[in-house]
N, C-alpha and C positions, 0 to 999 in steps of 0.2 A: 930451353927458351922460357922465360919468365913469363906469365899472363897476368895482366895489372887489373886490380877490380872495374878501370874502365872498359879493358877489351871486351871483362864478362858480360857486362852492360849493354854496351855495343851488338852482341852477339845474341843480347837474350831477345823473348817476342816481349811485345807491348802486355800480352795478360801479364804473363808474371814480372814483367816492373811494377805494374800498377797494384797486383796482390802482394807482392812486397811488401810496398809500403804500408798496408794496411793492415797485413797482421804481423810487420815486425813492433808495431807502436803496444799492440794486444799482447804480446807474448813480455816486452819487457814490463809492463806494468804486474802479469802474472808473477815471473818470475821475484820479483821484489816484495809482493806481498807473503810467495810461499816461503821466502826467505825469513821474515821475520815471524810468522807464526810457527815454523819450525824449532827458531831458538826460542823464545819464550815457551813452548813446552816440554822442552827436554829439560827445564830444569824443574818439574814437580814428578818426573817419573821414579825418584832413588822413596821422594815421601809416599808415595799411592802406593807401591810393594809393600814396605814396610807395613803400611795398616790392613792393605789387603791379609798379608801373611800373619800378622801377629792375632787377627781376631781368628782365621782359620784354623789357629795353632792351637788358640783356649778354646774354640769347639772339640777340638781330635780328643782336648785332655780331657775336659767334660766328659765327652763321650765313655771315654778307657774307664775314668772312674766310674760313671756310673755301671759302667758293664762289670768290670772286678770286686763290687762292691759285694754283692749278692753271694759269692761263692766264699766272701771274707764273713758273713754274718752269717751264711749255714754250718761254717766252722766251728763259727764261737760258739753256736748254739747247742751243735751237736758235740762238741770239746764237753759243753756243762752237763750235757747229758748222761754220755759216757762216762765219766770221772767220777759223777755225781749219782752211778747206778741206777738213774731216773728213768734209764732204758734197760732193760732187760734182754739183751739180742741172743742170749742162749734162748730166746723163747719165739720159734719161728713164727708164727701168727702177730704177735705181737711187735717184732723188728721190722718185717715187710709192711706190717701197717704205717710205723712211724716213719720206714725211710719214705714211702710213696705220699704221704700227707707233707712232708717238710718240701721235699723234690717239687711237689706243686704249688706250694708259696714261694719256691721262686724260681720262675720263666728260664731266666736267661742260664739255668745250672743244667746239663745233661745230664750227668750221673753222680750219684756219690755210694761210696763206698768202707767198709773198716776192713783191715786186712789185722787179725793179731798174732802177736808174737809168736804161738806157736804155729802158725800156718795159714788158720781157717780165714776166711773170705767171706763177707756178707754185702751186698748191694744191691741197687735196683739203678734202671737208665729208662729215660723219657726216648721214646722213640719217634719219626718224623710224623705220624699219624695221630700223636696227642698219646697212644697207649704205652705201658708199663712193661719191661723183664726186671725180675728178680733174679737173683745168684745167692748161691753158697755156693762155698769150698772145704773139702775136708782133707785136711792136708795128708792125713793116713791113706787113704784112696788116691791121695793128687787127682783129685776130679775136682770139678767146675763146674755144676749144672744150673741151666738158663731155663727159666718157667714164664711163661705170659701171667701177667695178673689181671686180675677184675677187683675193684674196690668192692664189690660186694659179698663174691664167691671166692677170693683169695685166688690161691695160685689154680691156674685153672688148666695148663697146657703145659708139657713137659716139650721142650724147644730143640736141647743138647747140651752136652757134655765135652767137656776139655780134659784131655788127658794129660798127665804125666806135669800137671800146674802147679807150680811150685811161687806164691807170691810174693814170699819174701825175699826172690832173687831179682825181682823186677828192678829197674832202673829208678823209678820214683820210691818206692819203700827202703832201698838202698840211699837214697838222696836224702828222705826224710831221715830216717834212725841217725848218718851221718854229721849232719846238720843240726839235730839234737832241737831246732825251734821251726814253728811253721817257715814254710817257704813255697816256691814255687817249682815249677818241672819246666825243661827246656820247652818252647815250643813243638807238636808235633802232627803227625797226620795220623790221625783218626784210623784205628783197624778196622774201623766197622764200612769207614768210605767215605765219612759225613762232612770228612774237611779238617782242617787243622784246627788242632784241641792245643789247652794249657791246664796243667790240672793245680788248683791248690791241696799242698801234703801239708798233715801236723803229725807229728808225732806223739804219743801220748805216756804218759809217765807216771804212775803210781808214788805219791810222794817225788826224788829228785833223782830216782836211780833205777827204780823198776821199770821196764818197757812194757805196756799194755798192748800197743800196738800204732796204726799207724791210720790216719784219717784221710782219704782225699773226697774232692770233687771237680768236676769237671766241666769248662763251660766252649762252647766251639767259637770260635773268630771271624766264621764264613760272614758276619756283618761287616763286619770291618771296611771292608773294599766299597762297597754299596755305598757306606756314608761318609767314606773320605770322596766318592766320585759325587758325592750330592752339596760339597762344600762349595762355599760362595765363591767360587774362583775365575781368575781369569780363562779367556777359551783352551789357550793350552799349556795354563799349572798345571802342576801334577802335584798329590802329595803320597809321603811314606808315614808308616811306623817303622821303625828299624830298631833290633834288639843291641843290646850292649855288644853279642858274638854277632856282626854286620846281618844277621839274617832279616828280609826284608817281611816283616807279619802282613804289612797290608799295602795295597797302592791304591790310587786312581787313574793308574796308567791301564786305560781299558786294553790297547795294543800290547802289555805285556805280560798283562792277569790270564789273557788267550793263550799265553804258549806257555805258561807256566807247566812246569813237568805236575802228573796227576800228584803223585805221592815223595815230592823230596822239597823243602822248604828253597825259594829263590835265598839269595846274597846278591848285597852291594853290587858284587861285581856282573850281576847278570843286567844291570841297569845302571849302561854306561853314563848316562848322566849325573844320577844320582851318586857314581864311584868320583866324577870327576868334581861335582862340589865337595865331598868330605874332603878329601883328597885337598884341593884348595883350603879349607879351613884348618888341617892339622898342619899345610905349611905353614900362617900364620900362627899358629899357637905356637909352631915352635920356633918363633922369633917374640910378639906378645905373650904376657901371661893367658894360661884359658881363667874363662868364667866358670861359675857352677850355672848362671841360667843361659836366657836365650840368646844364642849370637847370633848375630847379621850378617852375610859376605856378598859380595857379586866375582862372577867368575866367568870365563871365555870358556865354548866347548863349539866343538865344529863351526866354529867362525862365525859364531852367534852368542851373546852378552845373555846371562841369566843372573836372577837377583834370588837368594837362598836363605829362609829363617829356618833356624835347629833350636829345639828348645826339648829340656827333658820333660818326663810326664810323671810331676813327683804327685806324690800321697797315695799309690798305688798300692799299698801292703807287701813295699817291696821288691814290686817288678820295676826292674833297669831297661826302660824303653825310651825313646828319644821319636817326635816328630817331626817332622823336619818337608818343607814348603816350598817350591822351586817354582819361579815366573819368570817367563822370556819378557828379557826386555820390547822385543814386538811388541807382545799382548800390551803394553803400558804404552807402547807409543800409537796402539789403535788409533784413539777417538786423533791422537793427531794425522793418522794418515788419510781416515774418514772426511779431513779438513782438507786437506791438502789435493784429496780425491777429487772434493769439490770445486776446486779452485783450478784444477786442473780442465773438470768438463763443465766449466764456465769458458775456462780459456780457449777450447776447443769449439765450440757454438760462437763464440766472437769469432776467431779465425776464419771457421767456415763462410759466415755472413759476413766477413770481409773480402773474403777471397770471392763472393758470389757477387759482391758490388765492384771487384774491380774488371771483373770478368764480364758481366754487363756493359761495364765502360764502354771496354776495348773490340765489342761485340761487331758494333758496325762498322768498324776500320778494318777489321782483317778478316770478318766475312769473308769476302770474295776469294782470296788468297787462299784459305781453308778449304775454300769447294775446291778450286784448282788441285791441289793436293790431295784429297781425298780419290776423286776421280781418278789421280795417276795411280794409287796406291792397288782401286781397284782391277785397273789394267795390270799391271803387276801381278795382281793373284790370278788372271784369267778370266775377270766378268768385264764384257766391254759391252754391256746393256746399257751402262749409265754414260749420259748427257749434261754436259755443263751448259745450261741456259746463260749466253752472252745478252749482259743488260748495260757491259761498260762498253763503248769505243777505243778505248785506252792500250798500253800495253798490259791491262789485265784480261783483256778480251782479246787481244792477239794471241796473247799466250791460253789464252781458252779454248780458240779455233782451231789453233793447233794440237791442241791433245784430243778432241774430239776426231780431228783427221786420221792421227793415228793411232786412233782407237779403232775407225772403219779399217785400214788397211791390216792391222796384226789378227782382226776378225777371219778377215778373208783366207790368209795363210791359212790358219788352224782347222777352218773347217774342210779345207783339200785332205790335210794332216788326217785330219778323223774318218774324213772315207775312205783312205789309202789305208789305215789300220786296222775297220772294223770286222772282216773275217778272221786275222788274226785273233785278235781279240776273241770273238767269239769261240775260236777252234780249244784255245787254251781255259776259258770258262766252263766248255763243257766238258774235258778233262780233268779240271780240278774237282767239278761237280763229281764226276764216277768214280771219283777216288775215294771223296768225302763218304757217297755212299755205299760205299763199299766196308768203309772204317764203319760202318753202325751194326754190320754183322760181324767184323773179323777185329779184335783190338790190336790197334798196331803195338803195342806192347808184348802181341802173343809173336809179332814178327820179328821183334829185335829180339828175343830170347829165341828165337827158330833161326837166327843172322840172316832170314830175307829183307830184301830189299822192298819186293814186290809183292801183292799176290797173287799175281800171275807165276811166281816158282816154289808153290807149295803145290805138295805132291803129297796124297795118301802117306802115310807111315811115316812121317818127317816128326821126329821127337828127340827131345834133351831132358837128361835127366839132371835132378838141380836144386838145392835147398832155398827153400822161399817163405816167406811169410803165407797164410794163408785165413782169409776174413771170411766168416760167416753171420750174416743177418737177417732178421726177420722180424714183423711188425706183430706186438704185441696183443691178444685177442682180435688177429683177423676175423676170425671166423665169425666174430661176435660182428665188428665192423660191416661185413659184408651181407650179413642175414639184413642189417639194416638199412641198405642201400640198394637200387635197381643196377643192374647191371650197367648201364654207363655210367654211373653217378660213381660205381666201383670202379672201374676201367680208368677214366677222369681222376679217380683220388690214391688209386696207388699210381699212377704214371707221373703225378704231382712229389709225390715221395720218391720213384727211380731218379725222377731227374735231377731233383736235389742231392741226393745220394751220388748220385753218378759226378757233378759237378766237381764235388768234394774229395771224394776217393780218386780222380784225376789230380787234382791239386795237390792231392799229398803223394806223388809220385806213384799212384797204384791204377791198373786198371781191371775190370768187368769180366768174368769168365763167363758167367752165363747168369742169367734170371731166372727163379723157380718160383714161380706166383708173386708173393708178395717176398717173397727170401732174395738174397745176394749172394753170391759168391765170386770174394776179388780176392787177387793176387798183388802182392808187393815186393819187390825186388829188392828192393833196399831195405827193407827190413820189421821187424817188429813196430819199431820207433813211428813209421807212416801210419799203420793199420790203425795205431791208440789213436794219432792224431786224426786221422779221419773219423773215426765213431766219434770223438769230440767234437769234431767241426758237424758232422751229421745233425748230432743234438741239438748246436747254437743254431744251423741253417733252421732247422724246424722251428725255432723260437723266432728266428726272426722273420722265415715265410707266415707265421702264423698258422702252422699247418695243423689243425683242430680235429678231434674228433670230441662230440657232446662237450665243446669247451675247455677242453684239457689239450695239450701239445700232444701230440700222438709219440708213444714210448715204442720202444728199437729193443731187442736184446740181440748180443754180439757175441760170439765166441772166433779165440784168436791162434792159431798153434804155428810152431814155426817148425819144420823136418822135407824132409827128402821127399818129393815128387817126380812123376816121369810129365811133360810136357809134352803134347804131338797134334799129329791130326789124324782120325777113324772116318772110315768109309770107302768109299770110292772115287774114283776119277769123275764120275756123273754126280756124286753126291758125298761130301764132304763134312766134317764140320771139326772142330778143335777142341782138346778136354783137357784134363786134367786129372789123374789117377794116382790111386796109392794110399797107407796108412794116415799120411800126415792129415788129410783131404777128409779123409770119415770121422779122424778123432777132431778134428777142427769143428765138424757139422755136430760132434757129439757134444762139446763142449759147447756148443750155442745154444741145444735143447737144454743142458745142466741149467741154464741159468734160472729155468721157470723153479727147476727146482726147488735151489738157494733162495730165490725171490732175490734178485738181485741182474740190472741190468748186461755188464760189460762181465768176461772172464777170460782170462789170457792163462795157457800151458805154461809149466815151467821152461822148457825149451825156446819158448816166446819170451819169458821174463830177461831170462840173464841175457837174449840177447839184444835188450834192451841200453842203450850207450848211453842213455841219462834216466832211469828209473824214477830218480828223486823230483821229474816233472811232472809225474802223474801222484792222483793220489792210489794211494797201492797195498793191499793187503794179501797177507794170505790164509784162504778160509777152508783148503782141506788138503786132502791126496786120499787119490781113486786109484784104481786099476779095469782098466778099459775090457768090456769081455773080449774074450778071447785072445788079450794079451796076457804077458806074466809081469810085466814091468810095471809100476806104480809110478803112477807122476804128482807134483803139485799143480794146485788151481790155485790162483792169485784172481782178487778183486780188485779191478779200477773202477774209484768213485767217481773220477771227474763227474760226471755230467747228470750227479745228482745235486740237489740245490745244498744253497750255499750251507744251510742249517744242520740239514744232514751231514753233510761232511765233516765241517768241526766235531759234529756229536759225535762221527765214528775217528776221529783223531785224538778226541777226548778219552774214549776205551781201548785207546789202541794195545796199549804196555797190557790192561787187566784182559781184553779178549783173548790177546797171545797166549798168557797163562793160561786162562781156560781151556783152549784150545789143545797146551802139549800136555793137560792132564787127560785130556780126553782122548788122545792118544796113548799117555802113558795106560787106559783104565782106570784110573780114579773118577768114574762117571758122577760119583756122589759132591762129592767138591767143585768138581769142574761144572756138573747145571748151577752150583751157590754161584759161581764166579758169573757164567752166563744170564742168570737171573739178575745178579747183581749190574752187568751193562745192561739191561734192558729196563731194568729201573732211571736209570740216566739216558739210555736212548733208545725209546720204547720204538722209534721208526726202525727200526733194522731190522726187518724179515728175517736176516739170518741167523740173528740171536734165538729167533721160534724154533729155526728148525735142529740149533742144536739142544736146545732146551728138551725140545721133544725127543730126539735121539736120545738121550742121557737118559730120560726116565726109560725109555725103549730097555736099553743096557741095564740098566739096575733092576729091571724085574724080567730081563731075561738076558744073564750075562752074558757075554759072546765066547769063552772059555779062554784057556791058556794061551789060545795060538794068536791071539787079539795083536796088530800090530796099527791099528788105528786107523787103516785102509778102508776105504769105502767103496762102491760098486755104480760105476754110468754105463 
């Protein structure tokens, strides 16, 4: 059956004819303005890129040159020195003075170095604290010895030695001699940890044939990023450096500089945007000629228009780098959507205040009919309190009288209804009640693993034995907590943390065994995977009860193990209760104490980890293997960070690759290397407690070794 727009009409109330018309007159005059101020600004957004991009492009070059300038002029200078035996570097006092004097006229150079022909090595490097090492190398020895300098007492600290160094097999000395004229070294990461370095090599040459040896210096790139994200740009350009071999030297893509691996250079292709505009430009070239300068393209990627300037970065002494500028067409059509925003909640305040005038109109016409209807609606849900005051005569008042009428008699019904039912009622409210109470001493969790139904058919010695998850918790410096509080005020403040606790640990499928002061101990049936999410949801509850001690969230440590329990009930027929026993149950509680250890909140068994079905949800490390007394069996301990703040996390995902290493030298015995590597994360993330305590263990180990039978085991 067709409906013609007069049935609609016909069928609608008086308001909404009359707001109709009032805000369809308001909506086409919007519509027609937003129309026209939309095309008139799409056609300046191809010219605003273009200048945006081109003037960001001669900052990046700016920038590179001034920074490669510096290691291009300590070349030259030291090239004339050398050459011109104006230096004298067989004369040690005399070469560390010259290389540290020149090293400080200019900032932006790390280290520089001579490496000659027959082997020997001479250099100093600027370190992050403004201080000096010097090196030699003797290539008869193959050693390599690092000294701290003082500009006034010379070499002053004997640091260490490199064995078995041989320089002139290196990559960049190989590249120089090759190459036969200055040049550069690939991009690379820094041995020391400082970030990616690029060194300039010259090669040196007695007259056009003799090899003197080989020159570099070395400047780090860690700016780079900082001041392409400090470019005038739109909110989300992005720009690159990119090398001639696609490797990506800098971005301002803050979201991708974060996951960047610590020590291997990103490419193109880790930054799918940036893949899919080159990608677009070599199709065009290879139908137009290419240019040698800057080209312009625009190009589609995930169903979004971007506008893209590449331009090379010439007069760099040689380096093949390219910068290159990427802006979403959005960002260019902002200030037009800004307009269009406006036009829209203009349009919407007329509407309103149209629809408020026709609504007014129509207010005292259908009044009455409104209360009619309201009042049935309320009968309907069950309130027959309300009264329609008849003020017409009319058939709107006939039809008023009579729903007041049967408003009294559907009254009358119900209230028979409600005395015929209220023992029942009652009989089944106080059953529900004895049950509920009953569930606050016994968890019906402990009943569905028992396959009671009831608790009326648990009986003394009823147990299953059963591999389960099992949680242990407890509040961080109670003791401290409660010296400071009266005994309600304690009572009051851990009962505030069980209940939150308890809340959570229900929600994530687990229930309650028993309370031990301020401690927990739950069970999980389903598996490792609930336990982590509960100490996580724990944590956020606490942030978001605001649960305080001295202003701080109050802190939880957790230990998690998953093995073989016996489940039951101990006692007697007069006096009962339900437990939980067995290895897995002590090593659980043991692993919760480890944590004050580590200094580290959360720590899950290995038997907990793998039986985890998504791992990669948590954050997750692992920070030793113990052997529990009085077993023979050695397990892993794995750290979950979740529910440390957000800072800390990155900074321990940031050491994740260098702590590992440290870690299986410190197992293998190499305790001397593995504290450099642990010293070394702790310099970058000085919050991590547990960097201390291996730090501390390792010098323990080196002055008093643990012997042959060391298998990197530790004792809880």
């Amino acid at each position: 059956m067709k409906v013609t727009i007069a049935d609609s009409i016909k069928k609608s109330s008086l308001h909404r004819l009359l707001a109709v018309a009032f805000v369809g007159e308001i909506l086409l005059f919007a519509v027609l303005a937003a129309f026209l101020s939309y095309t008139s600004g799409l056609k300046t957004t191809t010219e605003n890129a273009r200048q945006i991009a081109s003037v960001a492009s001669d900052d990046v070059t700016k920038m590179v040159l001034d920074y490669v300038a510096e290691p291009y002029q300590l070349e030259q200078i030291n090239r004339h020195m050398i050459l011109n035996k104006e230096l004298n570097y067989s004369d040690q006092a005399q070469r560390d003075r010259y290389f540290v004097e020149i090293l400080k006229a200019f900032p932006q150079v790390t280290n520089t170095a001579l490496v000659l022909a027959n082997g020997n090595e001479y250099g100093v490097r600027r370190e992050d604290n403004g201080s000096f090492l010097v090196w030699s190398g003797d290539q008869e020895r193959q050693v390599l010895d690092y000294f701290r300098y003082d500009e006034t007492l010379g070499r002053t600290e004997y640091v260490k030695s490199l064995t078995n160094y041989n320089p002139i097999k290196r990559p960049s000395y190989l590249k120089a001699t090759s190459m036969r004229n200055p040049g550069w070294t690939d991009v690379y990461y820094s041995a020391t940890g400082r970030g990616l370095v690029i060194t300039k090599i010259c090669p040196l040459y007695i007259g056009n044939e003799e090899l003197l040896g080989v020159h570099s210096c070395s400047i780090l790139l860690n700016k780079f990023n900082g001041f392409l994200q400090s470019l005038m740009l739109t909110e989300n350009a992005v720009a690159f450096i990119v090398s001639n071999s696609d490797e990506v030297i800098a971005s301002s893509d803050k979201k991708g500089n974060s996951v960047r691996k610590a020590t291997v250079l990103t490419r193109v292709n880790e930054y799918p945007l940036l893949e899919q505009g080159l990608k677009t430009l070599k199709e065009r070239e290879s139908v137009e000629p290419k240019t040698n300068g800057a080209e312009d393209i625009s190009f589609s990627f995930a169903g979004e228009k971007f506008y893209m300037h590449m331009a090379p970065i010439t007069g760099a002494h040689g380096l093949q780098w390219t910068n290159v500028v990427i802006i979403p067409e959005n960002d260019l059509l902002y200030p037009l959507y800004a307009l269009l925003k406006k036009v829209i909640g203009s349009t919407v305040i007329a509407c309103v205040l149209a629809l408020v005038a026709g609504l007014l109109a129509a207010r005292y016409i259908v009044r009455p009919i409104v209360k009619v209807e309201e009042a049935a609606k309320k009968i309907t849900e069950g309130d027959f309190s309300s009264k329609i005051k008849v003020k017409y005569h009319d058939e709107i008042g006939e039809l008023s009288n009579a729903v007041n009428m049967m408003s009294e008699k559907l009254k009358c019904q119900l209230e028979l209804k409600r005395k015929a039912t209220s023992v029942e009622k009652k009989l089944r409210e106080h059953g529900a009640a004895m049950h509920q109470v009953i569930g606050r001493f016994v968890p019906y969790g402990f009943l569905d693993l028992l396959d009671k139904n009831n608790i009326s058919e648990i009986v003394p010695g009823d147990r299953i034995e059963k591999e389960i998850t099992v949680l242990f918790t407890d509040i961080r410096s109670f003791t401290k907590i409660s010296e400071g509080m009266s005994s309600v005020e304690l009572f009051e403040f851990v009962n505030r943390y069980l209940d939150l606790a308890v809340d959570v640990i229900t929600q994530n499928n687990g229930f309650v065994d028993k309370f031990i002061g301020d401690a927990i101990m739950a069970l999980f049936p389903g598996g490792s995977e609930d336990a982590l999410q509960a100490i996580v949801g724990i944590r956020q509850e606490i942030l978001r009860r605001g649960l305080l001690y001295k202003g701080e969230p109050l802190k939880i440590g957790a230990g998690i193990h998953f093995g073989n329990v016996m489940l039951g009930t101990v006692g007697t027929y007069t006096r009962m209760d339900t437990t939980v026993l067995g290895d897995s149950v002590n090593l659980a509680s043991r692993i919760e104490s480890a944590t004050k250890v580590y200094g580290i909140d959360v720590l899950i068994s290995e038997p907990a980890y793998y039986q985890l079905k998504n791992p990669g949800n948590f954050y997750i490390r692992e920070i030793d293997t113990v052997k529990v007394k009085g077993k023979s069996r050695p397990i892993k301990l794995y750290e979950v960070f979740d529910c440390d703040s957000e800072e800390l996390k990155l900074c321990k995902k940031k050491i994740e690759v260098l702590f590992k290493e440290g870690l299986q030298l410190y197992k293998e015995g190499v305790f001397e290397q593995a504290e450099e590597i642990f010293r070394q994360c702790q310099e970058q993330c000085p919050e991590d407690q547990l960097l201390t305590v291996y730090v501390k263990r390792c010098g323990t180990m080196r002055r008093v070794p643990p012997g042959p039978d060391w298998q990197g085991i530790s004792g809880i």
